[in-house]
C-alpha positions in Angstrom: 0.0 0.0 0.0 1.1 3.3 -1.1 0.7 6.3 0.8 1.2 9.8 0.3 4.0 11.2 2.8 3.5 14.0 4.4 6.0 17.2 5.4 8.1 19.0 2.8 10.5 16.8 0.8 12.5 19.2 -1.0 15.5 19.8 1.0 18.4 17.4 1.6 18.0 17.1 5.3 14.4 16.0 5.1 15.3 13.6 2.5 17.9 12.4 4.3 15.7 12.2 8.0 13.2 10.1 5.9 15.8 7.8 4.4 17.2 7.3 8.4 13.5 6.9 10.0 14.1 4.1 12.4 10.7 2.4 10.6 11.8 2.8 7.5 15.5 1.2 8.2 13.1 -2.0 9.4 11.1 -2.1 6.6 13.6 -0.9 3.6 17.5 -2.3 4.9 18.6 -2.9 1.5 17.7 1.5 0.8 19.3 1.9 3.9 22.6 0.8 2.8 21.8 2.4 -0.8 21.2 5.2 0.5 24.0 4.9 3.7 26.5 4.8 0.5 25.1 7.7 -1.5 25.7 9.6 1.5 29.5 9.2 1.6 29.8 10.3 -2.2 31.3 14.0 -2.1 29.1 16.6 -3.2 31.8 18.5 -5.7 34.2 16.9 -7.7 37.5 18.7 -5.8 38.3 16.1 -3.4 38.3 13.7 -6.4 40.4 15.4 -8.7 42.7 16.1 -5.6 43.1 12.5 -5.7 44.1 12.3 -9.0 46.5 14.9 -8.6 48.1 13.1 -6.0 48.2 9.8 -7.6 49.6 11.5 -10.5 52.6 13.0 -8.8 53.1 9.9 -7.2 52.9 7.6 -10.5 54.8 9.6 -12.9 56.8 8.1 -15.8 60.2 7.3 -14.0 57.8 5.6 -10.5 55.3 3.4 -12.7 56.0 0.2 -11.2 54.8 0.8 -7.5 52.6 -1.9 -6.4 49.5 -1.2 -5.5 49.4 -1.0 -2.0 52.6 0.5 -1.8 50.7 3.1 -3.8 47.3 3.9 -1.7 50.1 4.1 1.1 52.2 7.0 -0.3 48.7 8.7 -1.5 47.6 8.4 2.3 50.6 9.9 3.6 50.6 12.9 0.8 47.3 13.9 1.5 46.2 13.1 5.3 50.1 13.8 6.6 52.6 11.9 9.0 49.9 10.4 11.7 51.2 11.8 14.7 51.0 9.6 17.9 49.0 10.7 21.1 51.0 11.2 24.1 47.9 10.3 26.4 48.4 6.5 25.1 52.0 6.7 25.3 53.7 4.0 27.7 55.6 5.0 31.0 58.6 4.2 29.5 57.9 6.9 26.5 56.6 9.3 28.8 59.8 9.4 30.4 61.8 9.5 27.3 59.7 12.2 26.4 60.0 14.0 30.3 63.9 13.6 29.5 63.4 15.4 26.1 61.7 17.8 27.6 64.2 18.5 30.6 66.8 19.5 28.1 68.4 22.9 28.4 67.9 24.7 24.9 69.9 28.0 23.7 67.1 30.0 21.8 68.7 33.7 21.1 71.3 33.8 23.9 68.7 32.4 26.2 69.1 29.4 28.3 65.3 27.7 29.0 64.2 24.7 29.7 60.7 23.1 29.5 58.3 21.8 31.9 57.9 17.9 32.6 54.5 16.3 31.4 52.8 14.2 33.6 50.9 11.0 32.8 47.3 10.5 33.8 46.3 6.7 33.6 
């Protein structure tokens, strides 16, 4: 049975409150995942050909024969960075390498400082 819906459809976060109604996820799971997947697509094209301008630097004619994993490695680390570890999960034994680090005397214009110890909260 059909039925009309009610409310006003033509805006995205309607549609998308519709598409995520906890009774329609029960009755429709295979849209729900169509539609879960639609979501993730980007809206412009930039991030795409971002990617492509990455991958091209990367692959270029003298660095063809990467593999492909090796590949989506190198694109990672161009465009999200160097993933930076966080000092809260750090072990006691890196915290106190790091205390140590910091406990060095450094010379910055003529100036002798030193930096403050971090503590660890477990």
């Amino acid at each position: 049975m059909i039925r009309r819906l009610q409310g006003d459809l033509s805006s995205q976060d309607s549609l998308v409150t519709l598409a995520t109604s906890p009774d329609k996820c029960a009755m429709f799971p295979v849209f729900l995942s169509a539609v879960s997947k639609l979501l993730l697509l980007p809206v412009g094209t930039a991030t795409v050909e971002r990617s492509f301008s990455t991958m091209n630097r990367i692959l270029n004619g003298e660095r063809c024969r990467l593999l492909p994993g090796r590949t989506c490695q190198l694109m990672q680390l161009a465009v999200e960075g160097l993933q930076v570890p966080n000092v809260r999960d750090a072990e006691e034994e890196d915290v106190a390498a790091f205390n140590n680090f910091l406990d060095k005397v450094y010379r910055l214009a003529g100036q002798a400082t030193s930096r403050t110890t971090v503590t660890q909260t477990l």
